[in-house]
C-alpha positions as YAML, in Angstrom:
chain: A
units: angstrom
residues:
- id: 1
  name: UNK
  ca: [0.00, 0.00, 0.00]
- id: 2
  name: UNK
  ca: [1.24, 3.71, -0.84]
- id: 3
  name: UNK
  ca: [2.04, 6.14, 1.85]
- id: 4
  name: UNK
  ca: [-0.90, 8.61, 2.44]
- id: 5
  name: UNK
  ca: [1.54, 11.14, 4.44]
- id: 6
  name: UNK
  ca: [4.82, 11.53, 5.12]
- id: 7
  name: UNK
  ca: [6.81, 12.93, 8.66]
- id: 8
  name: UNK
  ca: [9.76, 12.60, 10.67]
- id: 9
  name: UNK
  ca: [13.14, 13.50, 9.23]
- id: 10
  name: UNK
  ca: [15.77, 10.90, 10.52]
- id: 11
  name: UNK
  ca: [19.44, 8.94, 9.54]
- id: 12
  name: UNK
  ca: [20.47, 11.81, 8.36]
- id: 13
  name: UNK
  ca: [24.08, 10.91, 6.52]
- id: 14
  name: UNK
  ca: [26.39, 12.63, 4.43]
- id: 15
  name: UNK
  ca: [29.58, 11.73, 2.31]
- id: 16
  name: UNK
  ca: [31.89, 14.08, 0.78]
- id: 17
  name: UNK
  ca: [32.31, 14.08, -3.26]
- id: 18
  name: UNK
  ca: [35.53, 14.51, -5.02]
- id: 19
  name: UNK
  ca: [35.12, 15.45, -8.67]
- id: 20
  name: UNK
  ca: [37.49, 14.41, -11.42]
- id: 21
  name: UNK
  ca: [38.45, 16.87, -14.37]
- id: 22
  name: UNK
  ca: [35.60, 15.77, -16.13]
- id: 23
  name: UNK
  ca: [33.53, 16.43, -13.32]
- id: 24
  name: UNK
  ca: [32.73, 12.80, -12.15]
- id: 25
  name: UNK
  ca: [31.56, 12.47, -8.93]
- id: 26
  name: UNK
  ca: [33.60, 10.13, -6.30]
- id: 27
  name: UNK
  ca: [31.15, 9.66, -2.98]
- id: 28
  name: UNK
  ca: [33.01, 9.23, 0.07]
- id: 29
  name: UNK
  ca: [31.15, 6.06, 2.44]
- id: 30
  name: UNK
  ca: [28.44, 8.14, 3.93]
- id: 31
  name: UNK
  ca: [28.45, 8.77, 7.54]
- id: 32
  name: UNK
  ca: [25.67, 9.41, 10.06]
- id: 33
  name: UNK
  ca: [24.86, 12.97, 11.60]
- id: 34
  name: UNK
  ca: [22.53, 12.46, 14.62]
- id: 35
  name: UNK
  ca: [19.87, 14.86, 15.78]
- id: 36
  name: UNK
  ca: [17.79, 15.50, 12.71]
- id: 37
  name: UNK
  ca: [15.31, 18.07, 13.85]
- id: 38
  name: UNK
  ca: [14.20, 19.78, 10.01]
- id: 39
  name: UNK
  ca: [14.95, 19.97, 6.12]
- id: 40
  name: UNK
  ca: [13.19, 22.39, 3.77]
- id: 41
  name: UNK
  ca: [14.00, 22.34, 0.37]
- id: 42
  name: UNK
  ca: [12.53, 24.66, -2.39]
- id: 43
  name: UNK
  ca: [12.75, 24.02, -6.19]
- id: 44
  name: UNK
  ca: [15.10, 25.93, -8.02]
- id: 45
  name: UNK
  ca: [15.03, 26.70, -11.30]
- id: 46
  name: UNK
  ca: [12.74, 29.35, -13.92]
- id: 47
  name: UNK
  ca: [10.23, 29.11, -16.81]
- id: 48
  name: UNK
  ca: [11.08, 29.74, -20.41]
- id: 49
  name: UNK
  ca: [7.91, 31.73, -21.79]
- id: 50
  name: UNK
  ca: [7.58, 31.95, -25.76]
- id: 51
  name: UNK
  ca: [4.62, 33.98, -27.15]
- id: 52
  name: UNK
  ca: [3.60, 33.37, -30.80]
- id: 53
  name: UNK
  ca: [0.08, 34.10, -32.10]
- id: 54
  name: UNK
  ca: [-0.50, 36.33, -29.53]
- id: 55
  name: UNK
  ca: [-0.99, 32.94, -26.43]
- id: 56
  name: UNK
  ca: [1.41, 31.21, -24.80]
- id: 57
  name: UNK
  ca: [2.86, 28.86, -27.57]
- id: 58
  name: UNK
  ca: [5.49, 27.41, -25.81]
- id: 59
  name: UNK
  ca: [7.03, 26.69, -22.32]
- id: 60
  name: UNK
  ca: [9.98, 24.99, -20.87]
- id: 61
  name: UNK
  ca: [10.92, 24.96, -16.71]
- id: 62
  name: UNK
  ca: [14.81, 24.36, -16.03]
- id: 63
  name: UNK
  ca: [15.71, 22.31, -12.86]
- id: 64
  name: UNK
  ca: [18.81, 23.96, -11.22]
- id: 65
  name: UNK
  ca: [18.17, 21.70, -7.76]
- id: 66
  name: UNK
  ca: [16.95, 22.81, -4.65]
- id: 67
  name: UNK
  ca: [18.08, 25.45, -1.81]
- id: 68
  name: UNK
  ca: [16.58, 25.12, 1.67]
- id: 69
  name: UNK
  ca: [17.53, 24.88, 5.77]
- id: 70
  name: UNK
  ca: [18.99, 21.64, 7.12]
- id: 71
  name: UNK
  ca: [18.20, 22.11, 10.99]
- id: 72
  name: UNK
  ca: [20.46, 19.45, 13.38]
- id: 73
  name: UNK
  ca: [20.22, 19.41, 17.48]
- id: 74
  name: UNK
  ca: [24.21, 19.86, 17.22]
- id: 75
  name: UNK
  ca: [26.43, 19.55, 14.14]
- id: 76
  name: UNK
  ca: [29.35, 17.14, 14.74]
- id: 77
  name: UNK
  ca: [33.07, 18.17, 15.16]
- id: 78
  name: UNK
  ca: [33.48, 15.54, 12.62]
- id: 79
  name: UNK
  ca: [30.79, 17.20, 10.03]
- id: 80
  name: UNK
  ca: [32.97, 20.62, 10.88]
- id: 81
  name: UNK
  ca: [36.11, 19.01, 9.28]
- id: 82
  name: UNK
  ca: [35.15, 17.23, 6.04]
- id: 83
  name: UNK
  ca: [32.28, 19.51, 5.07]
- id: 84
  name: UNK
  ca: [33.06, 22.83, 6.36]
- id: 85
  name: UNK
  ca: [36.95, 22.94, 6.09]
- id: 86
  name: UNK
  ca: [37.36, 23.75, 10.16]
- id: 87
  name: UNK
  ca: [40.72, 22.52, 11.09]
- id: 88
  name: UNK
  ca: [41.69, 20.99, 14.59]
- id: 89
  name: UNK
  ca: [44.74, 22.27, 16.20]
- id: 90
  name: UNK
  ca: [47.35, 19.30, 16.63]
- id: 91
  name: UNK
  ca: [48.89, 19.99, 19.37]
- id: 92
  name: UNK
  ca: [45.83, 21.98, 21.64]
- id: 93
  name: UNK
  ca: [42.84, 20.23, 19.95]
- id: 94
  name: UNK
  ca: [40.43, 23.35, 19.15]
- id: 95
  name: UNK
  ca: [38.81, 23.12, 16.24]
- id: 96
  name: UNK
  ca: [39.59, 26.56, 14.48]
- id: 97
  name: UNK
  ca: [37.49, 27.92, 11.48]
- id: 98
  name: UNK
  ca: [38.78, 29.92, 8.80]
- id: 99
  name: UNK
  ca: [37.85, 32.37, 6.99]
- id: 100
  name: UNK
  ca: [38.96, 31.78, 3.35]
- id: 101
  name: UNK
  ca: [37.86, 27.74, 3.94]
- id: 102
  name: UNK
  ca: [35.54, 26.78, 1.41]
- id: 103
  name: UNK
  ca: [33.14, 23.83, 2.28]
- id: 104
  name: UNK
  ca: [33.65, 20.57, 0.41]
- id: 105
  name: UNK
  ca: [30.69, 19.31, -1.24]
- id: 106
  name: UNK
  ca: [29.07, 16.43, -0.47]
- id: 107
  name: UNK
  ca: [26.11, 13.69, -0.81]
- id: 108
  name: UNK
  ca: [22.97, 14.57, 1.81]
- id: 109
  name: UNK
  ca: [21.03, 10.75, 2.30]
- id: 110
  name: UNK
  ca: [18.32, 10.48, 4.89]
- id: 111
  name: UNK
  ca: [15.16, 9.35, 5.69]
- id: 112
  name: UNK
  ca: [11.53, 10.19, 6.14]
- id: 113
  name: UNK
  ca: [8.86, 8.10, 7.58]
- id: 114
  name: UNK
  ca: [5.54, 7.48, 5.82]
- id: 115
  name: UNK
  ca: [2.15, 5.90, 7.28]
- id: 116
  name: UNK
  ca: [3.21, 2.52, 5.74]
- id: 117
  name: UNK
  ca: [6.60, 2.73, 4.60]
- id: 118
  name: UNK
  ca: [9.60, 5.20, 4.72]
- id: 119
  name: UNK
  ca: [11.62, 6.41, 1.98]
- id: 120
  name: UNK
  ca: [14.93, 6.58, 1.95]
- id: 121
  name: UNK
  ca: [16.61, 9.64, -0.33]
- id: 122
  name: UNK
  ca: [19.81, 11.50, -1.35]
- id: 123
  name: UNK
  ca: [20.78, 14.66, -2.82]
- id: 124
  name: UNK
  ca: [23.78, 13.98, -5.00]
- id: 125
  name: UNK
  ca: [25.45, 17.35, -4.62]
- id: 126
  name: UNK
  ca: [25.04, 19.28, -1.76]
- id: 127
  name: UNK
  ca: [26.95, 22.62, -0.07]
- id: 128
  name: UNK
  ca: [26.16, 24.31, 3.09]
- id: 129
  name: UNK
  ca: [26.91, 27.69, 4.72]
- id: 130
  name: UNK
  ca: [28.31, 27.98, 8.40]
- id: 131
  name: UNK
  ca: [25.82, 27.47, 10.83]
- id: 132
  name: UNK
  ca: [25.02, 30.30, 12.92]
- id: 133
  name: UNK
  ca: [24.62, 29.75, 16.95]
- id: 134
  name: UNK
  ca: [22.15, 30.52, 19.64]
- id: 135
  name: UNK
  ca: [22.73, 30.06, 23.07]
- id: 136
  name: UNK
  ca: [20.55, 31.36, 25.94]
- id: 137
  name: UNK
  ca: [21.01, 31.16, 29.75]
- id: 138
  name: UNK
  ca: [16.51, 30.87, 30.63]
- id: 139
  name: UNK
  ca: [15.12, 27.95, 32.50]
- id: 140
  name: UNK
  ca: [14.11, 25.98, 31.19]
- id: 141
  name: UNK
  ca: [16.68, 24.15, 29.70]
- id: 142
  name: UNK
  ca: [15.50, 23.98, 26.49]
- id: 143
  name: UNK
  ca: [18.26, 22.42, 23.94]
- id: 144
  name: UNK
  ca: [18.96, 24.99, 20.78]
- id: 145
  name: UNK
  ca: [19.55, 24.13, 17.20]
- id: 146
  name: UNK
  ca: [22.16, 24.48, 14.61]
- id: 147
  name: UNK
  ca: [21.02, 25.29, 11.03]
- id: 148
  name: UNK
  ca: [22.76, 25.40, 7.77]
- id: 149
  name: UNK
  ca: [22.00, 27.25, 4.17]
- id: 150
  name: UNK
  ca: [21.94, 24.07, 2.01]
- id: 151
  name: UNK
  ca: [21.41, 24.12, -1.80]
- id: 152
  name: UNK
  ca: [21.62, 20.91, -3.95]
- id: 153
  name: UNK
  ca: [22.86, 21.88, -7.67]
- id: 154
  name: UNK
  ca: [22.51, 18.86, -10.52]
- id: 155
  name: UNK
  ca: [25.86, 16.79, -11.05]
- id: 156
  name: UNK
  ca: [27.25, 16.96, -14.31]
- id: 157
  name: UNK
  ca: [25.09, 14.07, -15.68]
- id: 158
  name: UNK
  ca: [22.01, 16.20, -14.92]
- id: 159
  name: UNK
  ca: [21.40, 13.58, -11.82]
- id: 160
  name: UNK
  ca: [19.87, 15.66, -8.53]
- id: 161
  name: UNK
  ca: [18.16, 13.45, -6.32]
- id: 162
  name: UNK
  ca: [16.76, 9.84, -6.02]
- id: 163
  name: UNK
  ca: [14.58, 8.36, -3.74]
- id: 164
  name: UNK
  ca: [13.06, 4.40, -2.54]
- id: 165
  name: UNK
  ca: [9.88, 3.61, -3.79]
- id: 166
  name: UNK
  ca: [7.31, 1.54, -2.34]
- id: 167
  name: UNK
  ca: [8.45, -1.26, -4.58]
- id: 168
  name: UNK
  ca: [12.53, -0.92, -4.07]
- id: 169
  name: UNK
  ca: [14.21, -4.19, -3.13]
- id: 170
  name: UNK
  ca: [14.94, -4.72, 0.32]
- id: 171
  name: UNK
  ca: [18.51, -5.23, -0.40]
- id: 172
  name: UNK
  ca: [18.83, -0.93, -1.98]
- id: 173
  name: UNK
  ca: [16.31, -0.11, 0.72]
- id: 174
  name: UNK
  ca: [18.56, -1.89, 3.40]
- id: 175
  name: UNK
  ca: [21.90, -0.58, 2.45]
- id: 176
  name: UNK
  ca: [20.93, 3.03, 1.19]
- id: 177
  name: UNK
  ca: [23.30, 4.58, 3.99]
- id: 178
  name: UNK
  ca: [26.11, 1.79, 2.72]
- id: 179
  name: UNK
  ca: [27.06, 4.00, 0.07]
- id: 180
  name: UNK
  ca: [25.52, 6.75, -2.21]
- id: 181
  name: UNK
  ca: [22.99, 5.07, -4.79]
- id: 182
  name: UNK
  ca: [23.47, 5.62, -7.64]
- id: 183
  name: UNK
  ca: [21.95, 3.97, -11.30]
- id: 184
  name: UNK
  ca: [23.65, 0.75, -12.49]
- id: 185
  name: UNK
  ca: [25.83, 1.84, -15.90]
- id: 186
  name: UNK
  ca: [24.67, 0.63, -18.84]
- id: 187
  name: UNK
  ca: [27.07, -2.11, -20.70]
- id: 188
  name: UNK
  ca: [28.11, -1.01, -23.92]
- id: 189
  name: UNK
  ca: [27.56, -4.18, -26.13]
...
């Protein structure tokens, strides 16, 4: 049976992309960030309008990916290093962040529930902005957020995102957070 609706964002994962020089993407084995709290994503792209005849005689959309917020309870030291460039001091251990560090792009996978079945997703090509912090000292304790500027651009095949299907073996549904999916390549004969 289908899902009806669809809630809770969890396994979060990501896993850091290295490009060739034709712009081939390498995925990194994906690794888990805990405390998924919220992602919003919003369609990116415009609308080609022709007039002829005096109507609308023909229109094309382009898809140029997505840009949203990815919300987390706490973003990992870890996540700080490979994504956003901050570099740990060898000697001291503070984690420093630098100015002219660009993030690394990278592979967002996670998961949403659905009344019958979850689906499992990924955004092939992902950056983020630093996330900002908030900190307050009122009772009660009530834990604070990180949240990061995400957009997802299309890889040079044109590929964006994939998602599980009702209908998606057990064995892609089971290892989705194995490694990034991606289609089988077609055999030249």
């Amino acid at each position: 049976m289908a899902n009806k609706v669809k809630f809770n964002l969890k396994n979060v994962h990501y896993a850091v992309i290295t490009f060739d020089e034709e712009g081939a993407a390498t995925f990194a084995k994906p690794k888990h960030i805990p405390g998924a709290c919220s992602l919003t994503l919003d369609a990116q792209g415009s609308e080609e309008k022709f007039i002829a005849d005096g109507v609308l005689y023909y229109s094309s959309f382009t898809n140029e990916g997505y840009s949203g917020t990815l919300t987390m309870a706490l973003i990992p030291d870890y996540f700080r290093k490979d994504v956003l460039g901050d570099q740990e001091d060898p000697t001291d251990h503070v984690l420093v962040e630098y100015a002219n560090q660009q993030p690394n792009p990278f592979a967002l996978l996670y998961e949403i529930d659905g009344d019958q079945k979850a689906t499992r997703r990924v955004l092939y090509n992902c950056n983020v902005s630093r996330p900002g912090e908030n900190a307050d000292g009122q009772a009660p304790r009530t834990p604070q957020t990180e949240a990061m500027s995400l957009t997802a651009a299309p890889l040079a095949d044109g590929r964006t995102r994939a998602r599980t299907l009702d209908n998606t073996t057990d064995a892609v549904f089971n290892s989705w957070f194995h490694s990034v999916w991606e289609p089988p390549v077609e055999s030249e004969v």
